[in-house]
MARBA-3410 file (N, C-alpha, C, O; in Angstrom, 1 decimal):
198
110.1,59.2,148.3,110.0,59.0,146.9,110.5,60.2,146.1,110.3,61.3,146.4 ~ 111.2,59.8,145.1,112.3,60.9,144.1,110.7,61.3,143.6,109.7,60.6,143.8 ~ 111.0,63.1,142.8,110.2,62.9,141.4,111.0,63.6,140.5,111.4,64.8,140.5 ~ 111.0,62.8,139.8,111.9,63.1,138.4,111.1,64.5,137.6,109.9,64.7,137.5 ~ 112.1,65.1,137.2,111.6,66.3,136.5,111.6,66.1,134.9,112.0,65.0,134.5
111.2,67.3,134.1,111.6,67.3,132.3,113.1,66.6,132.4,113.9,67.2,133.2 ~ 113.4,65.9,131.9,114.7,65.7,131.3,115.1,66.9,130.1,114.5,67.4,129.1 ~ 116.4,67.1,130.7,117.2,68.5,129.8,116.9,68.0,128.0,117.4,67.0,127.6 ~ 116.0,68.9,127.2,116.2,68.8,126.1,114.7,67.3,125.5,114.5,66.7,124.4 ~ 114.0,67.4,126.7,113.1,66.3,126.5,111.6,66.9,126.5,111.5,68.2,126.3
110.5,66.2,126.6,109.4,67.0,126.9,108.7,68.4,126.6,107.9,68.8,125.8 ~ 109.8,69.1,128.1,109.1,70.4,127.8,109.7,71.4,126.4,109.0,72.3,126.0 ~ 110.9,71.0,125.8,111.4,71.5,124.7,110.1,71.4,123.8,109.3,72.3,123.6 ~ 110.2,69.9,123.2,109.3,69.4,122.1,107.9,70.4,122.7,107.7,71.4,122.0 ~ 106.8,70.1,123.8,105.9,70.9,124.1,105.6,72.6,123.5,104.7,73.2,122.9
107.1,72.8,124.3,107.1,74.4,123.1,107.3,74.7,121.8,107.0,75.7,121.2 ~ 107.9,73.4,121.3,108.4,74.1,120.0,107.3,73.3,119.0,107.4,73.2,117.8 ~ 106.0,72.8,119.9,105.2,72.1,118.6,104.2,73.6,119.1,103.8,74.2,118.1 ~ 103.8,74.2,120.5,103.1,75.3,120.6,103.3,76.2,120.0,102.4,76.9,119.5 ~ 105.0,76.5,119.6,105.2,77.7,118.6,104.7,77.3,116.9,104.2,78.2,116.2
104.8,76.4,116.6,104.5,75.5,115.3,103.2,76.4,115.1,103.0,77.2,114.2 ~ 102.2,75.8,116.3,100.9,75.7,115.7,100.3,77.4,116.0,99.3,77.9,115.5 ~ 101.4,77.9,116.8,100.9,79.8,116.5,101.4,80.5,115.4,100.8,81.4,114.8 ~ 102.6,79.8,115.1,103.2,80.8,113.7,102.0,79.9,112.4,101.9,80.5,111.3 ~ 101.0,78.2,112.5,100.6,78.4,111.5,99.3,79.0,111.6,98.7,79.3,110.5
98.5,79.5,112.9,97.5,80.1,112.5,97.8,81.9,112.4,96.9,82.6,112.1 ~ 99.0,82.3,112.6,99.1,83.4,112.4,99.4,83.2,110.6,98.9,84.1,109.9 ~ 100.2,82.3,109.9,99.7,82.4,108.4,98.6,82.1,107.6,98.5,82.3,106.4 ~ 97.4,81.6,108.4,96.5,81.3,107.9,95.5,83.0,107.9,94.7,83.4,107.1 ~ 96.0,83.5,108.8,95.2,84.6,109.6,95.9,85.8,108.1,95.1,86.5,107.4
97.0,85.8,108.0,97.1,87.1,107.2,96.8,86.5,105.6,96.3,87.3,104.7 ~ 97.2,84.9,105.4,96.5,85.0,103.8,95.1,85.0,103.8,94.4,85.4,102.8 ~ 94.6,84.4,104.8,93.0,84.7,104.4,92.8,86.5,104.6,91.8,87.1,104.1 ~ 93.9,87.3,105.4,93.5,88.7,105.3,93.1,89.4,103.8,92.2,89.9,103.3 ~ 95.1,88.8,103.5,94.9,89.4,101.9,94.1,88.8,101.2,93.4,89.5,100.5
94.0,88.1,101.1,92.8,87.0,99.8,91.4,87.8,100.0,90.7,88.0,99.0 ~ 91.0,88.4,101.3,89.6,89.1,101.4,90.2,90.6,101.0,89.3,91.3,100.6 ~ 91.5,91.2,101.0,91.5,92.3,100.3,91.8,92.3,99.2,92.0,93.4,98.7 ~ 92.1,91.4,98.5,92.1,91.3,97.4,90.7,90.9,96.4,90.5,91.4,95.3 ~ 89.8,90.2,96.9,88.4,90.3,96.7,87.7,91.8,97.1,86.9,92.5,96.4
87.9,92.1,97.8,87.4,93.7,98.2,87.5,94.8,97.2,86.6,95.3,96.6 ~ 89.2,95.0,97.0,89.5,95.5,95.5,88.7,95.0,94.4,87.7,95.7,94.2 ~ 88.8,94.1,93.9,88.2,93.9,92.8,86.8,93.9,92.8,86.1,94.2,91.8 ~ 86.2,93.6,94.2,84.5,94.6,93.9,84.2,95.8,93.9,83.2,96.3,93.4 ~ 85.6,96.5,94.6,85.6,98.3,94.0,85.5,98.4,93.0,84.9,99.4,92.6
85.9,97.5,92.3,86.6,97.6,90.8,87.7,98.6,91.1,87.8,99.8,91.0 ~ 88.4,97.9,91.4,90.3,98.9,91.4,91.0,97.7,90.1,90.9,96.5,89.9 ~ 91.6,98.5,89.5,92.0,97.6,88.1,93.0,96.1,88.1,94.0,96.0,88.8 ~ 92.5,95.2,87.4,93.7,94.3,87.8,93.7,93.6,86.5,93.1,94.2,85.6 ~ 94.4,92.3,86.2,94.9,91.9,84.7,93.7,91.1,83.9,93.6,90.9,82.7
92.6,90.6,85.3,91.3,89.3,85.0,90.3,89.7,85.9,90.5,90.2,87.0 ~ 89.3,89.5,85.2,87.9,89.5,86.1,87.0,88.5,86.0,87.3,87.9,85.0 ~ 86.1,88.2,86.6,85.0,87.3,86.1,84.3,88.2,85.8,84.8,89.3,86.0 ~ 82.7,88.2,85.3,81.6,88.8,85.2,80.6,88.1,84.5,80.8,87.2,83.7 ~ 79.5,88.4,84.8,78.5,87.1,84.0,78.6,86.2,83.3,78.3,86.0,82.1
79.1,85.4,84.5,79.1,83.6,83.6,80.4,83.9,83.1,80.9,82.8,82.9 ~ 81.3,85.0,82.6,82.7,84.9,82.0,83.8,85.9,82.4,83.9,87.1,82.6 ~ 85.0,84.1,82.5,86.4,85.6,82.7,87.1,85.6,81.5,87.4,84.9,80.5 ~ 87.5,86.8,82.1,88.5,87.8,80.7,89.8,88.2,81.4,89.8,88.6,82.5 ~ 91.2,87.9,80.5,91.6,88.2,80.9,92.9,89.1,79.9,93.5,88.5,78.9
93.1,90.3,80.3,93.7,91.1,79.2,95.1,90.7,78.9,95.5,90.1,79.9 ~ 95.9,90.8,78.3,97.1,90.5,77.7,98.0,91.5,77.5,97.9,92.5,78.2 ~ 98.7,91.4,76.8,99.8,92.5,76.5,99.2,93.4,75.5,98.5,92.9,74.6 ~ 99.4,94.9,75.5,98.8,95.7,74.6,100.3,95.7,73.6,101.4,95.3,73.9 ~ 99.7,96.5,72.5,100.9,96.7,71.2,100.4,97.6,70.1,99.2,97.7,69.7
101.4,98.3,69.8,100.8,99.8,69.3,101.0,99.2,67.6,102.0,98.9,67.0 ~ 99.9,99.2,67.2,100.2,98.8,65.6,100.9,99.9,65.0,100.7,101.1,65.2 ~ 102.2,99.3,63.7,103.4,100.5,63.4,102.3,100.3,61.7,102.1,99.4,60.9 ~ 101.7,101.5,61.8,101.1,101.7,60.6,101.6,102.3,59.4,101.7,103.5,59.6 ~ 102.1,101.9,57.8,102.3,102.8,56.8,101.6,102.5,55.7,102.0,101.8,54.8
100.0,103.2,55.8,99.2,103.2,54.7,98.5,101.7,54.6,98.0,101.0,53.8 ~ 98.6,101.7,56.1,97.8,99.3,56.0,98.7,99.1,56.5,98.6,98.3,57.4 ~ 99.8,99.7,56.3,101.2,98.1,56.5,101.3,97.7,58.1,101.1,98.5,59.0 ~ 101.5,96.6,58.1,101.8,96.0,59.5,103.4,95.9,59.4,103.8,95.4,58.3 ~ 104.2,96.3,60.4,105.6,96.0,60.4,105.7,94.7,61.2,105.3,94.6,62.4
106.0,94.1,60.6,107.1,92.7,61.7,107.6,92.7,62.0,108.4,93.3,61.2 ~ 108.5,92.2,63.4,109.5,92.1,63.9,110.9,92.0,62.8,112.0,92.6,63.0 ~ 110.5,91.4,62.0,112.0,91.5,61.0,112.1,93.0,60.3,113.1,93.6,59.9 ~ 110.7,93.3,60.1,110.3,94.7,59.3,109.9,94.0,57.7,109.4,92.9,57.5 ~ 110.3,95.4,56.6,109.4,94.3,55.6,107.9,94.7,55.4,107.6,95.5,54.5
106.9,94.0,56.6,105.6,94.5,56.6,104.7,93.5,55.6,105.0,92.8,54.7 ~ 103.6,93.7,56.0,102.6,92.5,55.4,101.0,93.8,55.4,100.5,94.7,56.2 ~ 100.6,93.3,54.2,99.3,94.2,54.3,98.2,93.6,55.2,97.8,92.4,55.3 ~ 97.6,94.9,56.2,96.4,94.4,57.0,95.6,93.6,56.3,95.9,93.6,55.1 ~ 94.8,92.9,56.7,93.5,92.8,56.1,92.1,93.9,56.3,91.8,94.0,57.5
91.4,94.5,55.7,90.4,95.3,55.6,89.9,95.3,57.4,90.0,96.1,58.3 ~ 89.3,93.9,57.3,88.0,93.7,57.8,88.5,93.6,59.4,87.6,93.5,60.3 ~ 90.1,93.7,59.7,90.5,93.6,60.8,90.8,95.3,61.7,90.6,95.7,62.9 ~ 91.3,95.9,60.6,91.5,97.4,60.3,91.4,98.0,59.5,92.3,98.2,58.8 ~ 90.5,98.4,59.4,89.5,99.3,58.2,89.6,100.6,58.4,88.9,101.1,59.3
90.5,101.4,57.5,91.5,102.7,57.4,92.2,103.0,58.6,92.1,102.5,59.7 ~ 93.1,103.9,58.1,94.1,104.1,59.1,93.2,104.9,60.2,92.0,105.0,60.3 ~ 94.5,105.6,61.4,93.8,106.2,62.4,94.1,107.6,61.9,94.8,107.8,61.0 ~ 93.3,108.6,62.5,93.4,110.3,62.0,94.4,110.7,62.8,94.7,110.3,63.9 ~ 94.8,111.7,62.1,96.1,112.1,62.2,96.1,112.7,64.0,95.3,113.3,64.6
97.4,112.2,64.3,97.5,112.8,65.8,97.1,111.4,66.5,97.1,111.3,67.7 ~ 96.9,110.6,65.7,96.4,109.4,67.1,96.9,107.8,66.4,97.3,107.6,65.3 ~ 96.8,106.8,67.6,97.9,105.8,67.2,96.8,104.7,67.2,95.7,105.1,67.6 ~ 96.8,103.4,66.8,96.5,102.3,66.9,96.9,101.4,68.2,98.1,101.0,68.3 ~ 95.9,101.1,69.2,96.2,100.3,70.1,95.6,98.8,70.5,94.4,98.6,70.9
96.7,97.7,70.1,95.5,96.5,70.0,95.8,95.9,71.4,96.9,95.9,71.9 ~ 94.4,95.5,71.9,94.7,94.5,73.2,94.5,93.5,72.9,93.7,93.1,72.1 ~ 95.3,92.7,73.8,94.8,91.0,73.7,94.2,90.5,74.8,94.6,90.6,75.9 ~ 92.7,90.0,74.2,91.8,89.2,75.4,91.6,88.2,75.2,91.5,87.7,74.1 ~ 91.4,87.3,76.6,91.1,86.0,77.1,89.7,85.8,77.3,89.3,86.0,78.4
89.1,85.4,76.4,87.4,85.1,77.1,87.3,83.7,76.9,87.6,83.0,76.0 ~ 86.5,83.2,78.4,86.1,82.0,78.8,84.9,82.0,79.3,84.4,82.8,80.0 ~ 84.7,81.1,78.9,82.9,80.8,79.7,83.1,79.0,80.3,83.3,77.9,79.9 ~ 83.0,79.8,81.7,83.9,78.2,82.7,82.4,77.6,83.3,82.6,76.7,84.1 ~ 81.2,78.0,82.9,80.1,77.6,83.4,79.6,75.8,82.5,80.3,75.1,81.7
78.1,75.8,83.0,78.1,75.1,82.1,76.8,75.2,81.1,76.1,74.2,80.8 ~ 76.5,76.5,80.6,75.5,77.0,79.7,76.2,78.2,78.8,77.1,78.9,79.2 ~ 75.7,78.2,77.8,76.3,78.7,76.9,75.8,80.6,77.3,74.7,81.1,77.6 ~ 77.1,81.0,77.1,77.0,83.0,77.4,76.7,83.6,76.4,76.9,83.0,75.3 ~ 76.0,85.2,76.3,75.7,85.8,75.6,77.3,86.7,75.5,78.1,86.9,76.3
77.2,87.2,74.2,78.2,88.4,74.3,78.4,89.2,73.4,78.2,88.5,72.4 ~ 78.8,90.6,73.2,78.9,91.2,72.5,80.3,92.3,73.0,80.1,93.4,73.6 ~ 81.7,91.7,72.6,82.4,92.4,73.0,83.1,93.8,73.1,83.8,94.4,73.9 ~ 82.5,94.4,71.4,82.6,95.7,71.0,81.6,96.4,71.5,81.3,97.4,70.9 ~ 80.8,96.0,72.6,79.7,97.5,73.1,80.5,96.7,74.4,81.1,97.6,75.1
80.7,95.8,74.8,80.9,95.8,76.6,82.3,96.4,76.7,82.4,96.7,77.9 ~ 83.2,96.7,76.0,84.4,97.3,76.4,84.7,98.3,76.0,84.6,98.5,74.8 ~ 85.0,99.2,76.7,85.7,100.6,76.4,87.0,101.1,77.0,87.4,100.3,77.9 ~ 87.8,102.2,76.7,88.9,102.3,76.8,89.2,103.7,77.5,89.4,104.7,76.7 ~ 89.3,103.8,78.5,89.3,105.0,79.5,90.5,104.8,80.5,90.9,103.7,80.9
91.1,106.3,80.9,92.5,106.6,81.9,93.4,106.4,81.1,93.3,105.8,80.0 ~ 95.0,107.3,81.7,96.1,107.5,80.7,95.8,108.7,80.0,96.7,108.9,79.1 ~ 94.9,109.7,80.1,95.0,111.2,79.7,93.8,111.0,78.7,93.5,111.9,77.9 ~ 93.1,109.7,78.7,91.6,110.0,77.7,90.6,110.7,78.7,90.3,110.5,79.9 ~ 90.1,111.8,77.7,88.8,112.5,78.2,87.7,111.7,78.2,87.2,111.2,79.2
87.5,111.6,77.3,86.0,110.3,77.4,86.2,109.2,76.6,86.8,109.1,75.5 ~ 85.7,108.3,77.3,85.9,106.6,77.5,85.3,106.2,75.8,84.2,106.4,75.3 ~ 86.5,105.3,75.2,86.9,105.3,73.6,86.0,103.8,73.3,86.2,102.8,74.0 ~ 85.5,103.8,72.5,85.0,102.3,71.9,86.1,102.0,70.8,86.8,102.8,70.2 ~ 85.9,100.2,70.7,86.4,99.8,70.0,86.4,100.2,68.3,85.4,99.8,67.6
87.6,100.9,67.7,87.4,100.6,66.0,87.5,99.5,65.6,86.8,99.6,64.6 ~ 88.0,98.1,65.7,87.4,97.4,65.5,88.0,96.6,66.4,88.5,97.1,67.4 ~ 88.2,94.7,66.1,88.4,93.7,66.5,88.7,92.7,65.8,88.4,92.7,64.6 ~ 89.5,91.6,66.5,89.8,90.5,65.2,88.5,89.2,66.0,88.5,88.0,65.7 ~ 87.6,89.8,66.9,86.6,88.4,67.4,85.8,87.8,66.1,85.6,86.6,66.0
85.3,88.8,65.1,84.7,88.6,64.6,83.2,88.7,64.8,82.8,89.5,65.6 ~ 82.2,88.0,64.2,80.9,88.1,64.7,80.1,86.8,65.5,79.6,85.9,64.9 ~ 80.2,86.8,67.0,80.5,85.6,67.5,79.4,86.0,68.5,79.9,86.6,69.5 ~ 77.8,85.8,68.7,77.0,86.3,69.5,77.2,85.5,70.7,77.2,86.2,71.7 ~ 77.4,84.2,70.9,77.7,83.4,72.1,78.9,82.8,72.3,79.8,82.7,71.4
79.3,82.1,73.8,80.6,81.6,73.8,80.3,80.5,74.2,79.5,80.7,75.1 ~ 80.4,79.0,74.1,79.8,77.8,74.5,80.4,77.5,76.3,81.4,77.7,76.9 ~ 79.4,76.9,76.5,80.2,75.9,78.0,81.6,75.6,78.2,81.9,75.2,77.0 ~ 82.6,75.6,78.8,84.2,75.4,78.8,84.6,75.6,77.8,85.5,74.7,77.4 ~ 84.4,76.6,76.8,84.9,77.0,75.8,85.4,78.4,76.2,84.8,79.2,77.0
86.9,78.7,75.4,87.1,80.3,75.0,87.8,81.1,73.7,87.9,80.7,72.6 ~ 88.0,81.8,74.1,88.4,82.3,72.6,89.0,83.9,73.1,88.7,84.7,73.9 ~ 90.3,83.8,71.8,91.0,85.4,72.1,91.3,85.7,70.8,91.5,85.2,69.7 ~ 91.1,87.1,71.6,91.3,87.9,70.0,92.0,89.3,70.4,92.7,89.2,71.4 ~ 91.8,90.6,69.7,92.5,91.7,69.8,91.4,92.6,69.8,90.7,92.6,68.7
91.0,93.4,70.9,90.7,95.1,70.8,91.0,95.9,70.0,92.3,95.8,70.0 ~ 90.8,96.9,69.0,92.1,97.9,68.5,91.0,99.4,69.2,89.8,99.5,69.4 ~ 91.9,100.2,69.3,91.7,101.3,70.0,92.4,102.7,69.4,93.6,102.7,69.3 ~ 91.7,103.8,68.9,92.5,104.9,68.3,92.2,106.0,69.1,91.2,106.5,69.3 ~ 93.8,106.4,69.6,94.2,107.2,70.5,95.5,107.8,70.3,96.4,107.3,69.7
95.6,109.4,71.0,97.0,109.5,71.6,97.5,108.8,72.5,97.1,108.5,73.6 ~ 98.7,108.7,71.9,99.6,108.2,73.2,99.8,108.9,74.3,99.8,110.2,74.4 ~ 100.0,107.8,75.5,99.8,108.7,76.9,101.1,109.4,76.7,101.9,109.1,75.8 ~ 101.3,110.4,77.6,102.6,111.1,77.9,103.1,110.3,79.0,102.3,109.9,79.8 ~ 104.3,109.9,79.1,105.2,109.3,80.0,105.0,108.8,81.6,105.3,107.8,82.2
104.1,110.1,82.2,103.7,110.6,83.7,102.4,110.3,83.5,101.7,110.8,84.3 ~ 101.8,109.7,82.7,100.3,109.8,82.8,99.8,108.6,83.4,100.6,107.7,83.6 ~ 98.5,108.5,83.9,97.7,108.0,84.5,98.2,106.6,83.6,98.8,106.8,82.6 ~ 97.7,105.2,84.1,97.8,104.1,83.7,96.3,104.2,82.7,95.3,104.7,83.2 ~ 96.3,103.5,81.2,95.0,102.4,80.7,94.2,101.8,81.5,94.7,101.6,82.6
92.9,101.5,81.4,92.4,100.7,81.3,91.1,100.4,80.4,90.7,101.2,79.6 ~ 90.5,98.9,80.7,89.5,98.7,79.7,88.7,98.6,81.3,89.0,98.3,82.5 ~ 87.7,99.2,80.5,86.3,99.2,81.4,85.4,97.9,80.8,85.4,97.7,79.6 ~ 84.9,97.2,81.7,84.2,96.4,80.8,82.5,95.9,81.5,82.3,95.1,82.4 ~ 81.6,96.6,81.0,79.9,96.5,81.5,79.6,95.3,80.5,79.7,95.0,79.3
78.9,94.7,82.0,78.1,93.4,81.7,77.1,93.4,82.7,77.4,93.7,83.8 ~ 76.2,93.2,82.4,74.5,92.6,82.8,74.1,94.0,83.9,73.0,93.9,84.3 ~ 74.7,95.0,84.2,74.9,95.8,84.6,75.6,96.1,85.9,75.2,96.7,86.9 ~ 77.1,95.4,85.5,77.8,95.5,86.5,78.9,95.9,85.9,78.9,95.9,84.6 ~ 80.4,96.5,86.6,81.4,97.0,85.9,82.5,96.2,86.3,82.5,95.7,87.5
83.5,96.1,85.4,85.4,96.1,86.2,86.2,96.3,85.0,86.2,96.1,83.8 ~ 86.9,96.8,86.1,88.4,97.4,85.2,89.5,96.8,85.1,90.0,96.6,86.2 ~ 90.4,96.2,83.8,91.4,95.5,84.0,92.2,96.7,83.1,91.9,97.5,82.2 ~ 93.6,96.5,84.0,94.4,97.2,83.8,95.1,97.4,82.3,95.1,96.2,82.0 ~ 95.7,98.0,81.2,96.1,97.6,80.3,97.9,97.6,80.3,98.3,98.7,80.6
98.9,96.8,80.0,99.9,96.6,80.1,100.3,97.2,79.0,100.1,96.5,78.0 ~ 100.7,98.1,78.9,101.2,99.2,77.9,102.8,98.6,77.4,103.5,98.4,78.3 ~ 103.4,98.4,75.9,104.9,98.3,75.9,106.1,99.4,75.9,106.2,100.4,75.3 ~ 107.1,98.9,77.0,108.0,99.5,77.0,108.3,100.4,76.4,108.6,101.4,77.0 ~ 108.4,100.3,75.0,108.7,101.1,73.9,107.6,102.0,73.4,106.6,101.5,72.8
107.8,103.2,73.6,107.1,104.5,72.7,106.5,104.1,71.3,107.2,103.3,70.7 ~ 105.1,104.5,70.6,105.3,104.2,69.6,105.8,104.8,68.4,105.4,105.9,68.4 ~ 106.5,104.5,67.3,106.6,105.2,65.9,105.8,105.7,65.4,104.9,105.1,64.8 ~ 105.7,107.3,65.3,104.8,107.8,64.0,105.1,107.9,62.9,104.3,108.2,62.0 ~ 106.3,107.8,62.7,107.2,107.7,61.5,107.5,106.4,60.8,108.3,105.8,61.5
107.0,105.6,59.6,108.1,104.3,59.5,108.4,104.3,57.9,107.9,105.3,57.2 ~ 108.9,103.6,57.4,109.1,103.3,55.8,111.1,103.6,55.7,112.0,103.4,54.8 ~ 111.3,104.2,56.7,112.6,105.2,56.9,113.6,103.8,56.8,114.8,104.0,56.8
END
């Protein structure tokens, strides 16, 4: 009696090439679950990143922007300029230091309403600050809670020198219930003006 073997390009092909299949997908399973746990790891160092959760709420920071100040004035993109309002920016910054506003994302993705107070939980430290800067003001307003799947954004403003070129990166520090994290602040390309009206 014959015994027939694999037929060329039959069987044992298909056999190997579903055994390679199923090694290269647990070898992708194996390194994104690596990163995904170092990526959780960082962020319980607190190493800075753009969003955090933290009690019952995530935040997540936006683009910063150096307000072009002359005596109140806001410049616009066209120029021109529109007067602040008081209660958003309440006098200029002292001389030697700039206006820095951030934009935040706060959400409360639970389903009970959060406590908050965003001008004591955030401060503004790294980038050549000696000691960590509180907010001069905000555009949140006076908002003690954030409801269930509700959020709301608004602007930080921060009065500081500008970093020097080489310096350390921003960030906002942000304590809650007594825990910390740092999200990074995305600084604009562009230097700011201490000069304007020209």
């Amino acid at each position: 009696m014959r015994r027939r073997g694999p037929r060329p390009g039959g069987d044992g092909r298909t056999g190997w090439l579903l055994r390679f299949a199923v090694i290269l997908l647990g070898l992708t399973v194996v390194v994104g679950g690596t990163a995904l746990w170092q990526y959780r790891k960082a962020q319980a160092a607190g190493r800075p990143a753009v969003s955090a959760a933290l009690g019952g709420l995530d935040v997540t920071a936006g683009d910063a922007r150096w307000a072009a100040m002359d005596a109140h004035t806001m410049d616009g993109p066209q120029g021109g300029g529109y007067q602040m309002p008081a209660q958003m920016m309440p006098g200029a910054p002292e001389d030697g230091t700039m206006r820095l506003g951030i934009t935040l994302t706060v959400a409360d993705r639970g389903a009970e309403a959060r406590l908050l107070d965003l001008g004591r939980e955030f401060t503004l430290t790294g980038g050549g600050v000696d000691v960590a800067l509180t907010p001069h003001s905000d555009t949140f307003g006076p908002m003690p809670r954030l409801g269930p799947g509700s959020a709301v954004r608004g602007t930080l403003y921060f009065d500081l020198k500008a970093p020097d070129p080489g310096a350390p990166p921003l960030y906002l520090l942000w304590n809650r219930d007594g825990k910390q994290r740092r999200l990074i602040v995305q600084l604009p390309d562009s230097a700011p003006e201490h000069e304007h009206g020209s």
